[in-house]
Structures are given as C-alpha cells and as structure tokens.
C-alpha atoms as a printed R data frame, in Angstrom:
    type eleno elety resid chain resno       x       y       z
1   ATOM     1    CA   UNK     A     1  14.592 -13.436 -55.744
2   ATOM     2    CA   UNK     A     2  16.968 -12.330 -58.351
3   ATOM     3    CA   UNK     A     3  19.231  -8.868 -57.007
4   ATOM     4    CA   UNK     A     4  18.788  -5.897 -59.306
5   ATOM     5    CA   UNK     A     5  20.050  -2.202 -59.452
6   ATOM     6    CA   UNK     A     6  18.107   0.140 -61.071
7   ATOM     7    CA   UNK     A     7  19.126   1.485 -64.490
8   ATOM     8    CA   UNK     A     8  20.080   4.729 -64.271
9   ATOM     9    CA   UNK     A     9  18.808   6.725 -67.632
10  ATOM    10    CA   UNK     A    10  19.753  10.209 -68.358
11  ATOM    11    CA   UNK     A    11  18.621  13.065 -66.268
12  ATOM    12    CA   UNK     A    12  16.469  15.378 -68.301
13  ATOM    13    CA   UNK     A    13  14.615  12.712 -70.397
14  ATOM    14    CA   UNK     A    14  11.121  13.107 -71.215
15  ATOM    15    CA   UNK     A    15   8.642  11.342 -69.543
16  ATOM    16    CA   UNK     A    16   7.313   8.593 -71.356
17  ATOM    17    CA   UNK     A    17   3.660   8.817 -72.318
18  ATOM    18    CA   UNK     A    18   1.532   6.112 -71.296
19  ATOM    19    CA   UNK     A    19  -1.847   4.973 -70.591
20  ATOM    20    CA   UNK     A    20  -2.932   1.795 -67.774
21  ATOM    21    CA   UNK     A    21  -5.426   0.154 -66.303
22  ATOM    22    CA   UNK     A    22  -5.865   1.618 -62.908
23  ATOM    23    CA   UNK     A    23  -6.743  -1.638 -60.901
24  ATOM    24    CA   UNK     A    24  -8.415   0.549 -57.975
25  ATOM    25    CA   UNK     A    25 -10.892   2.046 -60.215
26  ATOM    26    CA   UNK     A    26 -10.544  -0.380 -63.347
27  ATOM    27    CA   UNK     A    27 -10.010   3.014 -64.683
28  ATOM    28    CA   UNK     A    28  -7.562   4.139 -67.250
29  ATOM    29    CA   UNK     A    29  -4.546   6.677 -65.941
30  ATOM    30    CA   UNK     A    30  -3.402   8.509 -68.691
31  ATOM    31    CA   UNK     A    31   0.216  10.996 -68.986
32  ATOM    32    CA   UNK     A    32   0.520  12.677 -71.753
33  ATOM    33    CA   UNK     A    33   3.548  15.232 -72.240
34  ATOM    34    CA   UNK     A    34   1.434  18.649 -71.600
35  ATOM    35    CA   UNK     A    35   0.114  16.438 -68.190
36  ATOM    36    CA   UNK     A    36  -0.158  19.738 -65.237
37  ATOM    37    CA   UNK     A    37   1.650  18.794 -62.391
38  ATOM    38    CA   UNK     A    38   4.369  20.377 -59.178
39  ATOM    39    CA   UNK     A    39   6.092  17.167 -60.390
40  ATOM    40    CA   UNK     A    40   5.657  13.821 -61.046
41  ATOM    41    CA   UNK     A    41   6.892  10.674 -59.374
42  ATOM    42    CA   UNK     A    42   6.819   7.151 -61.362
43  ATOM    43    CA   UNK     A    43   7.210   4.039 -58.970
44  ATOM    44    CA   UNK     A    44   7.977   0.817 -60.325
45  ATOM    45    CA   UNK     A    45   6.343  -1.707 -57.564
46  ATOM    46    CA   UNK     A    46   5.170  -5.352 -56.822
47  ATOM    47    CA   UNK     A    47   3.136  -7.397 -54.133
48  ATOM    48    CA   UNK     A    48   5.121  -9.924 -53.651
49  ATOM    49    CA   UNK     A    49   9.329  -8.723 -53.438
50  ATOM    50    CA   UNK     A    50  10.502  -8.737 -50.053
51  ATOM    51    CA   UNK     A    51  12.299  -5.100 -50.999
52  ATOM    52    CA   UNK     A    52   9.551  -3.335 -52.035
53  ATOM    53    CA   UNK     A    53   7.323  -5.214 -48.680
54  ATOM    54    CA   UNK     A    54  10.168  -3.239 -46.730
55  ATOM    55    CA   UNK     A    55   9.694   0.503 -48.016
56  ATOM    56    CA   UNK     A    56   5.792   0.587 -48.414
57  ATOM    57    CA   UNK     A    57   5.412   2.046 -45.288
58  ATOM    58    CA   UNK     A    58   7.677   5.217 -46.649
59  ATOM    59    CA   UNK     A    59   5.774   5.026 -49.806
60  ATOM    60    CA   UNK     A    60   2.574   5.485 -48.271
61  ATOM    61    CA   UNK     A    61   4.197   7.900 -46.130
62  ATOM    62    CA   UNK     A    62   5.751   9.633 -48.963
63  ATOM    63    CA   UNK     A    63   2.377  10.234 -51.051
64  ATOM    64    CA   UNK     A    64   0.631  11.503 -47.940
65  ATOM    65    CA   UNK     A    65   2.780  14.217 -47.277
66  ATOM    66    CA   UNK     A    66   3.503  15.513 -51.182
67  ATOM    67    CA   UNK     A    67   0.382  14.280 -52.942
68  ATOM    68    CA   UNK     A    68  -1.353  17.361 -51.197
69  ATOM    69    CA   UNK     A    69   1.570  19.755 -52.444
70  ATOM    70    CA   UNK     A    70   1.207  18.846 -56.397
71  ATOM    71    CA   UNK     A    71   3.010  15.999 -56.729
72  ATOM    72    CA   UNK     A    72   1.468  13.485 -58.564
73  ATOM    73    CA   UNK     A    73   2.211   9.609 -57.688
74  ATOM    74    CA   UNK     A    74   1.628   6.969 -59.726
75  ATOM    75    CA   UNK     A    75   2.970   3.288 -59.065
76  ATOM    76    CA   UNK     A    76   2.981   0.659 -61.698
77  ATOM    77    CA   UNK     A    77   3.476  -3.394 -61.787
78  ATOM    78    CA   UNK     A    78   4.663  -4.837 -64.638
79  ATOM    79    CA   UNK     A    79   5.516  -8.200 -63.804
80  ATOM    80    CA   UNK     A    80   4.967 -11.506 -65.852
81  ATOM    81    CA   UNK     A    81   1.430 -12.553 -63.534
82  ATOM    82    CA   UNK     A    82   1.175 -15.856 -65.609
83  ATOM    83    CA   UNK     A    83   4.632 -16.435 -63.471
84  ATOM    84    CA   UNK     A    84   3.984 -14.214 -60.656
85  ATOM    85    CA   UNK     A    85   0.040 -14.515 -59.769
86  ATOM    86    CA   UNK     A    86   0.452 -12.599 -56.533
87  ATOM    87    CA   UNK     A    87   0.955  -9.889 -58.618
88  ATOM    88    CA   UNK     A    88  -2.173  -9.959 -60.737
89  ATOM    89    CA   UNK     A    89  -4.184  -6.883 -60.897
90  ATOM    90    CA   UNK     A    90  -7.039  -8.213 -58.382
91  ATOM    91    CA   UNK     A    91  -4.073  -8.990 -56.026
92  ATOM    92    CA   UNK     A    92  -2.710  -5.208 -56.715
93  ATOM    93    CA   UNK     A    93  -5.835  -4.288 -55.567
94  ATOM    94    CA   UNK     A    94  -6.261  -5.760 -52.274
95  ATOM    95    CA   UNK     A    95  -2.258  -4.625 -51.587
96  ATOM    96    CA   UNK     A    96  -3.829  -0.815 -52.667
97  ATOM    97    CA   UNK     A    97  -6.548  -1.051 -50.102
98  ATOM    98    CA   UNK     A    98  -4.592  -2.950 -47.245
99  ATOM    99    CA   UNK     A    99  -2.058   0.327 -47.261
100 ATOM   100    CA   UNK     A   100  -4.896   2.474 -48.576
101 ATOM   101    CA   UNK     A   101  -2.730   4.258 -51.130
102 ATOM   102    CA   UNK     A   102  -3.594   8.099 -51.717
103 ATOM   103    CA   UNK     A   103  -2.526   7.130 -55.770
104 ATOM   104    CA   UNK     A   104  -2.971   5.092 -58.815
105 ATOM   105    CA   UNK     A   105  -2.162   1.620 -58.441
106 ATOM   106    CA   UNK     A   106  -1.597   0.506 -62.356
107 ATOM   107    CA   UNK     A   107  -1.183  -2.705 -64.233
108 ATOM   108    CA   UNK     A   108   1.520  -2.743 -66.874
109 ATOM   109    CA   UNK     A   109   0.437  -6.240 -68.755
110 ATOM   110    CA   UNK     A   110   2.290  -5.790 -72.001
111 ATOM   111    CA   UNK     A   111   5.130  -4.639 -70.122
112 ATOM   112    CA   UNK     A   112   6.036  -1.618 -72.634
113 ATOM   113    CA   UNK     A   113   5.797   0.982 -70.149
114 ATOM   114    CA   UNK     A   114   8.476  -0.695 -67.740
115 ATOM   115    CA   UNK     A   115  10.930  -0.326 -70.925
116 ATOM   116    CA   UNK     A   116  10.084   2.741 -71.966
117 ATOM   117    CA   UNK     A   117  11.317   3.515 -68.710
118 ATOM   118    CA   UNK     A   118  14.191   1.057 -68.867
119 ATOM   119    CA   UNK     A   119  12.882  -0.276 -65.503
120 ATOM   120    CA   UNK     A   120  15.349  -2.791 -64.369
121 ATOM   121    CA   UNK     A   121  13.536  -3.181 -60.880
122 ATOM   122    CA   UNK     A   122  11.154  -3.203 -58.078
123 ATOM   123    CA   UNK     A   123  11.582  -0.770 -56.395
124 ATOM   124    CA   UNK     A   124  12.536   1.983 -58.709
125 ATOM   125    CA   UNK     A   125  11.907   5.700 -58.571
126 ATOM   126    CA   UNK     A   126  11.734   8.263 -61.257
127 ATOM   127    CA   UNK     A   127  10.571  11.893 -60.396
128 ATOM   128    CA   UNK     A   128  10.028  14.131 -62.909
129 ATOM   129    CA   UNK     A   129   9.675  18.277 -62.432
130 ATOM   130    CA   UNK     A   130   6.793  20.018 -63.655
131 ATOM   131    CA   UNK     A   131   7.861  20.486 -66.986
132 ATOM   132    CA   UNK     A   132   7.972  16.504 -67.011
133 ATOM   133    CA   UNK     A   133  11.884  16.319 -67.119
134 ATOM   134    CA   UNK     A   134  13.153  13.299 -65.283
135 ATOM   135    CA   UNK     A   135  15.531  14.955 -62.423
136 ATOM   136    CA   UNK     A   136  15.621  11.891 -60.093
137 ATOM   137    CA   UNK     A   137  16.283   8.152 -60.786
138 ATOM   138    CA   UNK     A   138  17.589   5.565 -57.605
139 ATOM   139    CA   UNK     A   139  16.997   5.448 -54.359
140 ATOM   140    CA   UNK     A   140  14.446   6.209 -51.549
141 ATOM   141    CA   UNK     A   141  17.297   5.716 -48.865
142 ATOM   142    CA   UNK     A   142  20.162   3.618 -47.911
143 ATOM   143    CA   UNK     A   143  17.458   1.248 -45.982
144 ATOM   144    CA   UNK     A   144  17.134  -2.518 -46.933
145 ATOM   145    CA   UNK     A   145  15.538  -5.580 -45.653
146 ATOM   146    CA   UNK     A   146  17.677  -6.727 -43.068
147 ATOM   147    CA   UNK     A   147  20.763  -3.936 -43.574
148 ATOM   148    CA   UNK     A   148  19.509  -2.141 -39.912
149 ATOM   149    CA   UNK     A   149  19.502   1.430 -41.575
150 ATOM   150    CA   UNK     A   150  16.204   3.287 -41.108
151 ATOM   151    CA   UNK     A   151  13.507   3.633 -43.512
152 ATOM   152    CA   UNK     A   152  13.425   7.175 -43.818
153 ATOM   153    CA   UNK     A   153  12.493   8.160 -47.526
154 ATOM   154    CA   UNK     A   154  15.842  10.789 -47.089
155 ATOM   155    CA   UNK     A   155  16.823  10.689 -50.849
156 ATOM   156    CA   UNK     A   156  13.727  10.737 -52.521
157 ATOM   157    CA   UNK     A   157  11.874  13.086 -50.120
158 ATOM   158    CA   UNK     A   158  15.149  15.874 -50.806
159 ATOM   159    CA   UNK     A   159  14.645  15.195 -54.622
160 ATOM   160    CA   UNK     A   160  11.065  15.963 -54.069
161 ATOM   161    CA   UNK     A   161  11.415  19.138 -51.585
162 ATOM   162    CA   UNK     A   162  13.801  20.587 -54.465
163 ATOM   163    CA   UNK     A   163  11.254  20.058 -57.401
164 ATOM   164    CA   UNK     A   164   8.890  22.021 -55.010
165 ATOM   165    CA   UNK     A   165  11.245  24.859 -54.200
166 ATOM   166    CA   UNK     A   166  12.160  24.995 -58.114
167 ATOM   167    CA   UNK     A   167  16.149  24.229 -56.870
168 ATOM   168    CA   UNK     A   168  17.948  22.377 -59.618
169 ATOM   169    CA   UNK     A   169  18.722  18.788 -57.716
170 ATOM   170    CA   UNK     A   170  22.900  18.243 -56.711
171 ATOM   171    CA   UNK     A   171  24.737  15.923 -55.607
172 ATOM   172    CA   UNK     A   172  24.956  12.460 -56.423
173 ATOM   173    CA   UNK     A   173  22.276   9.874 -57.449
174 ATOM   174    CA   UNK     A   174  22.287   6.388 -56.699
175 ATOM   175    CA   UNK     A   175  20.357   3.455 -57.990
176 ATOM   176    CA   UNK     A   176  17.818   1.879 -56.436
177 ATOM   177    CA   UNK     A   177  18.131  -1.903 -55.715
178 ATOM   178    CA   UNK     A   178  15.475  -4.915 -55.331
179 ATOM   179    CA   UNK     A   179  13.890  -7.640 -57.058
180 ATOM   180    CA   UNK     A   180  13.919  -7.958 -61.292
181 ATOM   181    CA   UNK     A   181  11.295  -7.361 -63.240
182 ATOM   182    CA   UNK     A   182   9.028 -10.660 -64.183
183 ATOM   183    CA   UNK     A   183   9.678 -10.348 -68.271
184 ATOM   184    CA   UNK     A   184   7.681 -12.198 -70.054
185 ATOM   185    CA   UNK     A   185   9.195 -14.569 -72.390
C-alpha cells in the first residue's frame, strides 16, 4: 500500500466529460457537460485498499440519503487490473452487489478519466453543483483505518447539504488520503 493525498485541482473546473462501462449493468454511463443534475458527486474507488474498505459503509450511507434529493453518484476504478485483479470489473461487481450500491459502479480501463480528473487516489471525492462546477475536492471526514475518529461522512455530507441549499461552500478543503492509483506502465 503506497500513502497518497489527493490532488487538489481548482475549484470551479468543469467536469470532465466521460463515458464507462458500467460493470452492474455492462452498460455505458455517460456525462456530458449539459448532464441535469442537483449536483454531481465523482468517487474515485477500489476493492481491494484497506482505506477505501474503511469508508464504504459512509459511502453507501451517503448515496442513500442524497441520491433521492438529485444528487447523482457515480464511483469509478481505474486501477492497473493486470496488477491488481481484485479490482477487475467482474470483481467490481460482486463488491457493488455485496454493499448493494444505489449508483454506477464504472470501470476506467484506459485510465484517462482518472487524469482528466488528476486523481491521485482511492478514495477521492469531487462534487460538482448543478451547473457541473467542481465546488468540493478532499475529504469525507477526518476518519481512517485505525486513527479511532468516527466515520461520519461530516465534510462531504456539508459540501453536499450546501449544493442543495444553493449556499456557495466556505471554509477550508482538505485532501483526501488512501491508496495510489494502479497506473499502468
């Protein structure tokens, strides 16, 4: 496990448009710039990092209470499965129905999503408002494996609750922290 903090691009950047294989559905999830949303919330994710094992129960937590109020929630993998087969997209898959995640679980093979993001590593969080301007990068919380602070979501769920109430977010950001990204070589 290599220790990573999340890059933290400018607020106000526009949301990169992509399209992925939804491994759920072996669908294809699609975000264009003129996407209709409350907000949107971009979650770079894994199976196997012991950091993002420690806030999935927020994250499912998290999409169950703000899915319903217009925020859409999308979480993509991007790591190198040639190195990293617990991350393949049929292992995604079983993770997504374990939790039974309320939201696309998506498979980033190429990998040019994660850096058109500049997504440094699992976890990170980017919510975007609902004209698709980024307005939160970092955090959930203060909680990791083994630091004895609660799992509460406290960051992320304040960015969110502002989006909603169309409050322009203050205070100070701070990165997220886990696991690399797998690049491929």
């Amino acid at each position: 496990m290599s220790y990573k903090e999340s890059n933290m691009i400018e607020l106000g950047t526009k949301i990169p448009e992509f399209s992925l294989l939804e491994v759920q559905n072996n669908e294809k999830i699609t975000i264009t710039t003129d996407f209709q949303c409350n907000g949107i919330l971009i979650m770079f994710i894994c199976n196997h990092c012991p950091f993002v094992i420690h806030v999935l129960p927020e994250i499912v937590k998290i999409a169950r209470d703000y899915s319903p109020k217009g925020i859409k929630i999308i979480a993509i993998s991007s790591n190198d499965v040639n190195k990293y087969p617990e991350d393949s997209p049929y292992k995604m898959k079983e993770l997504s129905q374990k939790w039974k995640f309320n939201f696309p679980y998506c498979y980033d093979e190429d990998q040019k999503v994660a850096q058109a993001f500049e997504a440094a590593c699992t976890p990170d969080f980017y919510l975007f408002d609902d004209k698709l301007r980024l307005v939160y990068r970092g955090r959930m919380d203060e909680s990791r494996p083994g630091n004895n602070i609660p799992l509460t979501g406290s960051d992320l769920r304040s960015a969110m609750d502002q989006i909603l109430l169309g409050k322009k977010l203050l205070g100070d950001q701070f990165p997220s922290a886990g696991c690399n990204i797998k690049w491929k070589p």
